[in-house]
N, C-alpha and C positions, 0 to 999 in steps of 0.2 A: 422453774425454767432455767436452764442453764444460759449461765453467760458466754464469751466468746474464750475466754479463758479456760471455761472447761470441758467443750469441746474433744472427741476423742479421734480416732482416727479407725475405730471399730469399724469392721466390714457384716463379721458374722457374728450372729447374738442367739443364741441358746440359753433359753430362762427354761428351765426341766423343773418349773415348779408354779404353782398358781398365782396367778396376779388378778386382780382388780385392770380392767380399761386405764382408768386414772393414772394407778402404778405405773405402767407401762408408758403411757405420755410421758411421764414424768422420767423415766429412764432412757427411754429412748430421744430424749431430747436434747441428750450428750452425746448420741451419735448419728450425725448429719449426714454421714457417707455410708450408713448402713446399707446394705444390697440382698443380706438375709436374714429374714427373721423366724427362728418358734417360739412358741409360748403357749401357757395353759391358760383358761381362763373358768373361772366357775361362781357363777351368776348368785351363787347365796351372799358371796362379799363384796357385790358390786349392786349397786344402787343407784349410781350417778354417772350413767352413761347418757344421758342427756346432755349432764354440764360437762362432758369430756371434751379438751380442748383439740381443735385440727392441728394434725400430724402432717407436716412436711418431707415426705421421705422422696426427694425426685431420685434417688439412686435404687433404691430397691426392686429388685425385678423377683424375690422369692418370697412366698409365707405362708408357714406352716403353722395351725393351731390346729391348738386339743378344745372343742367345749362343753362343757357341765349346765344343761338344764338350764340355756340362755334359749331367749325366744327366737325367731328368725326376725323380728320387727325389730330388735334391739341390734343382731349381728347387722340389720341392714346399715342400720346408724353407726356403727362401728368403722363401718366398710367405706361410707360414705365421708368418713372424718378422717381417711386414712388418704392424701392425695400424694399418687404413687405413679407408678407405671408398671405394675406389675405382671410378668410375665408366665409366672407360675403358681398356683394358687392350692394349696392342702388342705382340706379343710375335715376331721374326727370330731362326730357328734354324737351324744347322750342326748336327749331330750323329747318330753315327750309332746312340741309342738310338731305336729303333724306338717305344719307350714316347710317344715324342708324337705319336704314329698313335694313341692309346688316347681314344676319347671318351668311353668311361668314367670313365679315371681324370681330365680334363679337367670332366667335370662332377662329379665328389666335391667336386677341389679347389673348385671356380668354388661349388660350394653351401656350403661349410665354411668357406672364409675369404672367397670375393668376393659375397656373396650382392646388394648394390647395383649389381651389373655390370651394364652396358646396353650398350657397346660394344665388342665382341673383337673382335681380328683376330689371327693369326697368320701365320705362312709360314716350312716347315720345309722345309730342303735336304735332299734326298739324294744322295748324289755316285754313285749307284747301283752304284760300280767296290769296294763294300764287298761283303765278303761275310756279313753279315747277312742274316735270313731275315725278312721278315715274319711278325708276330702275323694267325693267324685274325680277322678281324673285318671283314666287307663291308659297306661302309653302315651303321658304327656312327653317325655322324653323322646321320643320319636318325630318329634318337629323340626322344619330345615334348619332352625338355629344349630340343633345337638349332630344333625346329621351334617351336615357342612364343616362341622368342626372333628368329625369322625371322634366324640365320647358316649360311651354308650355306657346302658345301667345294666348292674347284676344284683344277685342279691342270694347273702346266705344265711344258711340256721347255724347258729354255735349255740353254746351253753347260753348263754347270757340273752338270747332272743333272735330277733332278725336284722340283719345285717345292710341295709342296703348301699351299693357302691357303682356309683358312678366315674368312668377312669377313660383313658384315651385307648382307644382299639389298638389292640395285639394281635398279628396271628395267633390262629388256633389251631387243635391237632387235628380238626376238619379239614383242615386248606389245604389239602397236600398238595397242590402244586399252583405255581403261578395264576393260572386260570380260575381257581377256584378261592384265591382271595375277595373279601366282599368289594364291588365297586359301584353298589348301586344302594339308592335310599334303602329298597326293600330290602335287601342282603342284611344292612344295619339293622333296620329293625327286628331284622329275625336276630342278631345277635345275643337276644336276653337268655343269661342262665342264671341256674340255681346250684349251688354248691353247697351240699349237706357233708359235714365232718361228722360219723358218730361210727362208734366202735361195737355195738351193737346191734342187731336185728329189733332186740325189743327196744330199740331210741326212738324206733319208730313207731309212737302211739298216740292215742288221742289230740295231746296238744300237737305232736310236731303237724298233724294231719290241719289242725287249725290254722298252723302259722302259715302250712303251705296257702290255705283256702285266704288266707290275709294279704300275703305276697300277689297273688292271683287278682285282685280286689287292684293291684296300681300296677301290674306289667303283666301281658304274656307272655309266658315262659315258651323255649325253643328248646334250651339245652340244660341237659341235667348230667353234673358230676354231682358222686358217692364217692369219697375218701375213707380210707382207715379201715377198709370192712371186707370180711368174705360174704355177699351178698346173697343170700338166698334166694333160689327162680320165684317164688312164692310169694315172697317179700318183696320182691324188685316189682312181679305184676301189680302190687296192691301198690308199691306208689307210681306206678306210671301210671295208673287209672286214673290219677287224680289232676293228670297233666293231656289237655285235648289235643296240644298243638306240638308235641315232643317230634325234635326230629334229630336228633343224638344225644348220646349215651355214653358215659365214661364210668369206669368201675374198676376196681385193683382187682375183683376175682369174685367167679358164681361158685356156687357152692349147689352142687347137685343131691349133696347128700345128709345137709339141713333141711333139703324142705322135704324129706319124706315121701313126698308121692313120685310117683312114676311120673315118667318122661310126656308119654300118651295126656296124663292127667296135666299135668302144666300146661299145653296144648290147649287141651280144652276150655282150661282155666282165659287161658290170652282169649280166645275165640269169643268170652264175653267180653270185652273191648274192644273195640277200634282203635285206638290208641295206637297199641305195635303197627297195626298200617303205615301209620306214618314215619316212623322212622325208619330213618337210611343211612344213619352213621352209627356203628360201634368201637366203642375202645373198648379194651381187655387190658389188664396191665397182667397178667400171667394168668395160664390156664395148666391143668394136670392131664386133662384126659379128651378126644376128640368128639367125645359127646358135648361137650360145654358149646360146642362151636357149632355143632348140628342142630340141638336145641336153639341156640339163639338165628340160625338160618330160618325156624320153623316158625319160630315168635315173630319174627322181623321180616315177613314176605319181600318187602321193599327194600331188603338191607343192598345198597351200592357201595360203600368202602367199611369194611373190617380191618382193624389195626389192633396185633397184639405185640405185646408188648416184649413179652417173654417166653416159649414153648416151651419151660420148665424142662423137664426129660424128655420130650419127644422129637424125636429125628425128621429134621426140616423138610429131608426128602420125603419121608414117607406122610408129614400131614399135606405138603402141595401136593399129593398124588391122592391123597383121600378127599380133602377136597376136591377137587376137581372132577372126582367121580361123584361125589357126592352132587355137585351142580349138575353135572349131566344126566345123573339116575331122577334128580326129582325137578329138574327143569328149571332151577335158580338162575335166571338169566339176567337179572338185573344186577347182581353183585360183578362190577367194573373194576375194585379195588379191593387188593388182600395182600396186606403189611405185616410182615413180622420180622422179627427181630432177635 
């Protein structure tokens, strides 16, 4: 413990390397006027987070950690030993205690020791190759604690497994206008999406099919971005199949000419789902040719705002005038909105 002599006058403390709880008491107890903290922390070198001594930090209103395969019963003790007023809270997880799936026990803590909290973020790894079981709990995040505080959960697939992330609401490129920002509980709960990064059509196999069916299992899904990919119509139906409650769609670009079948045949292909029913939002981030955009008219009966991105080579006059014949030849009256750029 430091004495009064050594004392520092640090505000901001960046440790970009692993510590032990202990360590950290121990370092941070030379700086009284600290107001922000990161730090890693990873649970093989630490053992004695029981005997860790309470931490005085009345200046601190920021804290950022990394953690490594710590339980959430031990971060609660951590949390608990930390007396603060904290105002922003960051919190990167590895582990495979399912406990920080619990937004219950995330709102006890957050009411008991964070109660000046204004800004949470999280983002908990699942390496999904565990065999751990998920806790019962569907859309525990959707209770008036998270909705009143407007942070809402998403969740995505990388390399490394699934991602889950809870963060404070952003507009999004559905809202296009005032009115159509969320201002009500249900608006929020429909906020959940899935964001899949993968550079292939065949990324999408077996297992990602699982992890989707696992993400499924603690939220439902509303909105689904594809990054990084020219989408194949074929591919895109097979995983919107797997999503009941989809109602937009983000995508950098369809690709008409991977999936090999005919236009007619994708059609029919959607027509075994219900699925496309539901959806009323598309994003495009570039298209080649005005087929891309007939076809997704045909998939997406209900489609109300289209936003692309890019019209690549084609002459802005002549697709508002195809469109437009297009709505009135086949009687598309629910499309309200068509953005492009």
């Amino acid at each position: 413990m430091a004495t009064n002599q050594q004392l520092t006058t640090i505000k901001c403390l960046i440790l970009d390397h692993f510590i032990t709880f202990n360590e950290l008491s121990s370092i941070i107890s030379y700086t009284p006027d600290l107001r922000r903290l990161h730090f890693s922390h990873r649970h093989e070198r630490d053992t004695t987070i029981g005997s860790m001594s309470s931490i005085a930090l009345t200046n601190l209103t920021y804290l950022s950690l990394r953690i490594f395969s710590l339980n959430f019963h031990d971060f609660e003790i951590f949390i608990g030993k930390i007396h603060s007023k904290l105002i922003t809270l960051s919190v990167n997880i590895s582990s495979n205690d399912f406990t920080y799936l619990d937004a219950y026990r995330w709102e006890r803590l957050i009411l008991q020791h964070l109660s000046q909290l204004e800004r949470f973020s999280f983002q908990y790894l699942d390496h999904v190759d565990n065999e751990h079981r998920y806790f019962e709990g569907l859309n525990q995040f959707c209770s008036p604690f998270w909705i009143k505080r407007q942070w809402i959960f998403d969740a995505k697939i990388v390399d490394e497994g699934i991602v889950y992330v809870v963060h404070p609401y952003k507009k999004r490129w559905y809202e296009y206008t005032d009115e159509r920002m969320v201002n009500s509980s249900t608006d929020l709960c429909q906020c959940h999406r899935l964001i899949l990064n993968i550079t292939s059509c065949d990324e999408f196999n077996e297992l990602m099919k699982i992890e989707i069916q696992r993400i499924l299992t603690v939220v439902q899904l509303y909105h689904l971005e594809i990054h990084d990919i020219e989408m194949a119509v074929d591919k895109l139906l097979e995983i919107i199949d797997l999503f009941p409650n989809l109602i937009s769609i983000k995508i950098d670009s369809l690709s008409l000419t991977q999936a090999n079948v005919s236009c007619k045949k994708i059609v029919n292909i959607s027509q075994s789902t219900k699925n496309t029913d539901k959806i009323t939002m598309f994003y495009l981030d570039n298209i080649t040719e005005m087929k891309e955009v007939y076809l997704l008219m045909k998939l997406c009966p209900h489609l109300t705002y289209l936003r692309i991105e890019s019209l690549g080579g084609i002459d802005a006059e002549l697709f508002v005038e195809e469109i437009l014949k297009k709505i009135n030849q086949e009687c598309h009256d629910s499309l309200r909105w068509l953005c492009f750029f």
